[in-house]
C-alpha positions, 0 to 999 in steps of 0.5 A: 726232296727228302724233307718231311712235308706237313699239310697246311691246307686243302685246295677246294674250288678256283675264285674268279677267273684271275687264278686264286684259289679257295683253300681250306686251313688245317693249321693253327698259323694261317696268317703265317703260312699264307702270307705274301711270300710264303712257299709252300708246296702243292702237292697231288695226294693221287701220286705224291706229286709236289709242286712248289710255289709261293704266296702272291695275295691272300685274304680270308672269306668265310673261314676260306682262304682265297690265296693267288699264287705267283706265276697263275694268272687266270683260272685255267692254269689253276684248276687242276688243282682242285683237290690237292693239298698245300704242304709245307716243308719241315724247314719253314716249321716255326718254334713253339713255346714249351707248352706248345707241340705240333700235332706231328710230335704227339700223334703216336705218343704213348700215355702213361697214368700218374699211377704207372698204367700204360693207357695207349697210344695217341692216335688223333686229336680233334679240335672241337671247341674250346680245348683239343681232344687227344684220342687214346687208341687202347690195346683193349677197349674203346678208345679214351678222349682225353681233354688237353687241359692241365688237370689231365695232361700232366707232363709231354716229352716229344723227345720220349714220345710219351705223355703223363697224365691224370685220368679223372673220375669217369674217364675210362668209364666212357 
């Protein structure tokens, strides 16, 4: 399989004894990755081991996903997995509007002030709450976080890998 793999998913726990599985979201699409008939990969962070299978049932519990899987049936054949991810092929990735990136396309985007200075490069984003955090890795210094908001992030060309921004009063001074 020579197609890049994104992770959707963490598998934590087995539930009950009929062959679902706890999962722990790391996507911004849930419903669309764990739908019925969704394929998606399991696959071993140990040795890089996929297995592909597809989405019988899947319901929220908890901000947890409790997903069956076609061809499991009880919770013997499923906890091996415990601790494997779930991945999705590049392929099934959906388009996003314009204003709209997949982590994958900014992480490792080099920032570049309205004024021409060169900040660094995007290393990390967090979600904290009500907008995403881009984390700044500079050549110097202690990193810079910066808000995903439109008075800060002015311009994102994925293609170029890079971004333009405005760094408001005390940003740097962090």
């Amino acid at each position: 399989m020579s197609e890049k793999l994104y992770t959707v998913g963490k598998i934590v726990n087995t539930h009950g004894i009929r062959g679902e599985l706890k999962i722990v979201p790391e996507t911004d699409f849930p419903d669309e990755r764990f739908a019925k008939g969704s394929e998606l990969l399991f696959f071993d962070p140990q040795n890089g081991r996929t297995l592909p299978v597809v989405v019988e049932s899947a319901r929220e519990h908890k901000k947890l996903f409790m997903i069956k899987f076609q061809g499991f049936s009880n919770i013997n054949e499923v906890e091996k997995y415990k601790g494997w991810l779930l991945k999705v092929e590049e392929k099934y990735l959906s388009e996003l509007t314009d204003d709209e990136f997949y982590h994958h396309e900014i992480i490792g985007c080099t920032v570049i002030t309205d004024e021409g200075e060169e900040l660094g490069t995007i290393s990390e984003i967090l979600s904290p709450g009500a907008n995403d955090v881009w984390v700044v890795e500079r050549p110097a210094g202690k990193p810079v976080l910066l808000p995903y908001i439109d008075e800060v992030v002015l311009e994102v060309d994925v293609d170029a890998k890079q971004v333009k921004v405005h760094v408001l009063e005390g940003l740097l001074d962090l």
